[in-house]
N, C-alpha and C positions, 0 to 999 in steps of 0.2 A: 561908738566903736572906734575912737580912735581917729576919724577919716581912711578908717580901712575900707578899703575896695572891693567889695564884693565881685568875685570871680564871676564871667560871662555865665561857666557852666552855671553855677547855682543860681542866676538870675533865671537860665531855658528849663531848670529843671524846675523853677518857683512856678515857673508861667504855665509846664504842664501839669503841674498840683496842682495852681488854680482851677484849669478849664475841668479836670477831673473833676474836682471833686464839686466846683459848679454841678455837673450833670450828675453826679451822685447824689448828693444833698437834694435836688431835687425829687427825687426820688426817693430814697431811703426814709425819709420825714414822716412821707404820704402811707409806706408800706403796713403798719401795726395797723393805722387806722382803716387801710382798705380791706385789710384781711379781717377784721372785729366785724367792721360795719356790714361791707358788702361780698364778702366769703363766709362770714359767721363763724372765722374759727374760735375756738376756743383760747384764752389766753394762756394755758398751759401749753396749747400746741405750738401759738408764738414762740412761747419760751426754748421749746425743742426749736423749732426753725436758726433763732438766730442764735443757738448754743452751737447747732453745727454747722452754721456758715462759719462761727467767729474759729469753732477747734478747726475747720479745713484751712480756715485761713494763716491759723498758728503752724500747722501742719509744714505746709506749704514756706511759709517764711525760712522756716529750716532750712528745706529743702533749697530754697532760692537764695541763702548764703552760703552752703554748701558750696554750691556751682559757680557761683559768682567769684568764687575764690580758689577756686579752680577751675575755671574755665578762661577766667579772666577775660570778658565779654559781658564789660555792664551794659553798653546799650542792647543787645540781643536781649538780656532779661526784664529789660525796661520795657521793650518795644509789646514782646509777650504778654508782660504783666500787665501794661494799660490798655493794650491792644482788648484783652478777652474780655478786660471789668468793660469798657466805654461800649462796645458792639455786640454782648450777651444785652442789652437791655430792647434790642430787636425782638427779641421772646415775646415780650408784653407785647408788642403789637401785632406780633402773630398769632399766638396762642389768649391770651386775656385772660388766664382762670387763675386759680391757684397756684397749681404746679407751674406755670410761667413764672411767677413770683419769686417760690423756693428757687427755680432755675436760674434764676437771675440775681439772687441773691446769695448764692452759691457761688456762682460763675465770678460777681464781685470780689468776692473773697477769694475767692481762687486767684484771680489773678492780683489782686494788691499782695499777695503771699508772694509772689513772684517777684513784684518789682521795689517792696520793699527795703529789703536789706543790699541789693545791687542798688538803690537812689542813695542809701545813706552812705552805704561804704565812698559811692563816687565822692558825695556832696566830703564826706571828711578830708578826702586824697584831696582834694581842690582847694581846700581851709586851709587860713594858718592856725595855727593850733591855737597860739595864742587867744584864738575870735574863734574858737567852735562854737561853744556856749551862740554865740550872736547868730552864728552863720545856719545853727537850726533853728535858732532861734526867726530869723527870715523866710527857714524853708516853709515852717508852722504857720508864720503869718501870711504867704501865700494860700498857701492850705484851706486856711481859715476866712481869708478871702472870699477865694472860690464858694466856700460852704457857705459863708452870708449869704453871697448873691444867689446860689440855689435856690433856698428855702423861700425868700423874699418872688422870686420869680413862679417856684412852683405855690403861694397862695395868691398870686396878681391872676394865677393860671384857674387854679381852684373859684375866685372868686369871679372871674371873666366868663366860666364856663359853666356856672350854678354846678361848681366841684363836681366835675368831670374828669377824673383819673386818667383816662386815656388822653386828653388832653397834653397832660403834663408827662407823661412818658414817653410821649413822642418826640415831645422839642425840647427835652431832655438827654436826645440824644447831640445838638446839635455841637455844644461843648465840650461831649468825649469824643465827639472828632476832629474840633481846633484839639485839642491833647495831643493826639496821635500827631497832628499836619506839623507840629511845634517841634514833639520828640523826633520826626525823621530830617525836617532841617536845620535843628538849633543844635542839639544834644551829640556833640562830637569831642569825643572825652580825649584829654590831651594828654593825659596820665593814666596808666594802668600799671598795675603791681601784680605779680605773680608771688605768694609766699615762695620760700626756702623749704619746700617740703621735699623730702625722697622717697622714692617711691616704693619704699616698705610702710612709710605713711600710710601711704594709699591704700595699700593694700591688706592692714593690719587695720583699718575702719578709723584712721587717722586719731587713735588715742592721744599720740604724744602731744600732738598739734590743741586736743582740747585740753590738755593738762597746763599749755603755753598760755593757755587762755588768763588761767590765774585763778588760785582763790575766791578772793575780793568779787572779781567778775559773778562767779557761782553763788557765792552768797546771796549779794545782791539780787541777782536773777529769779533764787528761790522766796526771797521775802515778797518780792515786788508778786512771785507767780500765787503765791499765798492770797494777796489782795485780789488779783484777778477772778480768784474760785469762786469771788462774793461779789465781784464789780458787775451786776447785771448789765446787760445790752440799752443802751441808749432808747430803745424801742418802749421800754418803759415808762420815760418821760415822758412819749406821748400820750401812752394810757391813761396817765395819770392826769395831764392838762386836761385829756378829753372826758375825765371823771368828775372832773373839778366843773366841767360844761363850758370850758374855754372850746370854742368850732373850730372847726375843720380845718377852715380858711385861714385861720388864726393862728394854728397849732406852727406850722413852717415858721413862722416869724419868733418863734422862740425858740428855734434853732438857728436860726439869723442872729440874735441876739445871744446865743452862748458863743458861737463864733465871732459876730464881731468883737464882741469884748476881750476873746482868746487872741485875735488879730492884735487889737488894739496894745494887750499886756505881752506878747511874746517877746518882742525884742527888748524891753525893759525887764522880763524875768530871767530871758537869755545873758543881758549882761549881767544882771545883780548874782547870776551863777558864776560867771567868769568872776565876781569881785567877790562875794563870800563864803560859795564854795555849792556844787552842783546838787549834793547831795541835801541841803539846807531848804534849799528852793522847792526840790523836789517835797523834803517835808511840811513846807507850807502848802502848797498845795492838796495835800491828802487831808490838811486839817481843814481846809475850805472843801474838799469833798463830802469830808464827815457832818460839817455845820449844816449844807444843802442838802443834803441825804435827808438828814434829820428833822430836819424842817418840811419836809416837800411830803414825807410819809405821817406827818400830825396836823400838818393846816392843812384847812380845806378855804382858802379865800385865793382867788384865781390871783388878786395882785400882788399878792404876798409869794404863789407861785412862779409868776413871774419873774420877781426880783431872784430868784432861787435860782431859774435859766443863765440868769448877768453870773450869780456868784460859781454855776459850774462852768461858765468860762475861764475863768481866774484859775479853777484847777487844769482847764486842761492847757493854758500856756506855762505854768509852773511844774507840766509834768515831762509832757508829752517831746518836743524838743531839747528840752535839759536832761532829759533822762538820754538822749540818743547820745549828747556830747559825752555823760558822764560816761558812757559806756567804752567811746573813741579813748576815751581818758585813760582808762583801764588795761586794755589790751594791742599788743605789737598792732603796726602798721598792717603788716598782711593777712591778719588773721581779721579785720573789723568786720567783714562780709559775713562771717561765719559768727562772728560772735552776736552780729545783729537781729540774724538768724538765728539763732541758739533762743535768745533771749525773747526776740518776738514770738518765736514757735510756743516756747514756755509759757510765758503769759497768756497767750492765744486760745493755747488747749485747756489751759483753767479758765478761760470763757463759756467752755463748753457748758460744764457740770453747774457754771452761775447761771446765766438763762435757763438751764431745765429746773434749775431750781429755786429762782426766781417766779416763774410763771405759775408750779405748782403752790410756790408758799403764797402769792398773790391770793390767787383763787382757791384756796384751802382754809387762810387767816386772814387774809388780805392786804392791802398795799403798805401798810403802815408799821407790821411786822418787818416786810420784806424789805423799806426802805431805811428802816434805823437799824435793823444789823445787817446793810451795808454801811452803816454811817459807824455805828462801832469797832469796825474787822477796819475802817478808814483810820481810824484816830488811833488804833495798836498798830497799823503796819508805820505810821506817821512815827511813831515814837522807837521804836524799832531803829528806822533807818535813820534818825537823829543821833540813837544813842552808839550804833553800830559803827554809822559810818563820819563822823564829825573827825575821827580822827585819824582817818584812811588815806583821806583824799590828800 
């Protein structure tokens, strides 16, 4: 980077991504598996669960860059948004069944919709521009952090407690409370921006303001929302390791190992976006999507799955962060709330209709259909936004 200086903010808001998503990872790992195993749902039904946690969540995002940019009060929606994910996961130890499950997987999403696009907009107004690319590229590796040490923690939990679920949901919680204790006294935004909107904006459902947005921006937004219609839910992966007969105990360590390695490669995919251009990076990543897809739904050798875990790291530090910078890139200063929003929402809600339909083609044709045309719909939106956007940016 230059010897650029990563801003305090975006160091308080790395440290509560980490503790988050520690106590999410934890968690979220375990979920397909507990519901297969010891609920007996059905994996179609999975499919419906995490289609509508992921479209609430999409929902929601909107809505939380809406506000954000009009309210102009990013720590209030910060505070919200991690507040409800890290302390909805009290349900499971109240309740234990199923519906605690949905509720809490709900409630997740519910509130990362929230805090969202108020963490990005802050983190960009904080950036120099020059170093976005890097500077999400750090928020990711935080992120990503966290998410090893979860999964790593919740199978030491699973294999300590001859896998005991309740175990690991309980001290699960104790990470999304360092979050919150962090966001109330690190997270003290020194800059905030009101857009230039009048108040016929407002009151006219602020057309003009999404026209401001731009083209380019809208394009993009519908190719990327395109992929998401086919991106099944993560919760798959596990089905699929625990198909293969990879245990229980086992299964979180390969989600340890997609995030470390997304750790590992963020900030080098973060710069290589600032040096040949954000839209590039991003296409390489969707073609390591498409390779792992494709391989993960024809072989069945657990170590050959494995290595499959490593290479869906690699997409998700080439997507996931450089797609947030490419977006600051795009659109006015005061409008990034809303556009983060916009764009998260969209993707979001074509999560929906992928898990229900996901789960149905699983258990109808099974995983190997379901996992190569996601690996196809990967390698056309890859060439899409190669050929679209190489001369945009």
């Amino acid at each position: 980077m230059n010897n650029y200086k990563m801003p305090k903010m975006v160091w308080a808001l790395g440290w509560v991504s980490l503790f988050t998503d520690w106590s999410t990872h934890m968690v979220t790992v375990l979920f397909p598996l507990y519901l297969q195993s010891v609920m007996q749902v059905p994996i179609s039904s999975i499919g419906w669960i995490e289609g509508i946690a992921e479209g609430l969540s999409g929902v929601m995002k909107w809505l939380g860059g809406r506000a954000v940019d009009r309210a102009n009060r990013h720590k209030k929606w910060l505070l919200w948004g991690y507040g409800i994910s890290n302390f909805s996961r009290m349900l499971l130890l109240i309740w234990g069944s199923a519906l605690s499950v949905l509720s809490v997987r709900l409630l997740d999403r519910f509130g990362k919709g929230l805090r969202v696009a108020p963490r990005d907009a802050l983190i960009a107004l904080h950036a120099d521009p020059k170093h976005r690319g890097a500077v999400f590229g750090f928020r990711r590796m935080m992120d990503t952090i966290g998410a090893t040490i979860g999964p790593v923690c919740a199978s030491i939990v699973m294999y300590l407690t001859q896998q005991n679920f309740g175990w690991v949901f309980g001290l699960a919680m104790i990470p999304g409370i360092l979050a919150v204790i962090v966001l109330l006294l690190y997270v003290n935004p020194q800059k905030e921006i009101v857009p230039n909107l009048s108040a016929s904006e407002h009151l006219q459902g602020q057309v003009q303001t999404e026209i401001q947005l731009g083209k380019p921006f809208f394009i993009f937004t519908a190719v990327m929302s395109v992929f998401s219609i086919f991106n099944v839910s993560d919760a798959f992966l596990s089905l699929r390791a625990a198909d293969v007969n990879i245990s229980f105990a086992f299964v979180p360590l390969l989600f340890m190992l997609v995030q470390g390695v997304s750790a590992l490669f963020s900030i080098p995919a973060g710069k290589l976006a600032d040096r040949i251009g954000k839209h590039y990076v991003i296409c390489i990543g969707l073609f390591v999507y498409a390779i792992v897809y494709a391989i993960i739904g024809n072989v069945n050798h657990p170590a050959i799955i494995i290595l499959c875990f490593a290479g869906y790291g690699v997409f998700y530090a080439c997507t996931d962060g450089v797609q947030k910078a490419y977006i600051t890139d795009m659109v006015p200063e005061g409008h990034r709330g809303r556009a983060m929003g916009i764009y998260q929402a969209w993707t979001g809600i074509a999560l929906l209709p992928a898990s229900i339909m996901g789960g149905y083609i699983w258990q109808i044709f099974g995983s190997r259909i379901m996992f190569s045309g996601c690996a196809v719909v990967a390698a056309l939106t890859a060439i899409v936004v190669g050929m679209k956007w190489g001369a945009r940016e």
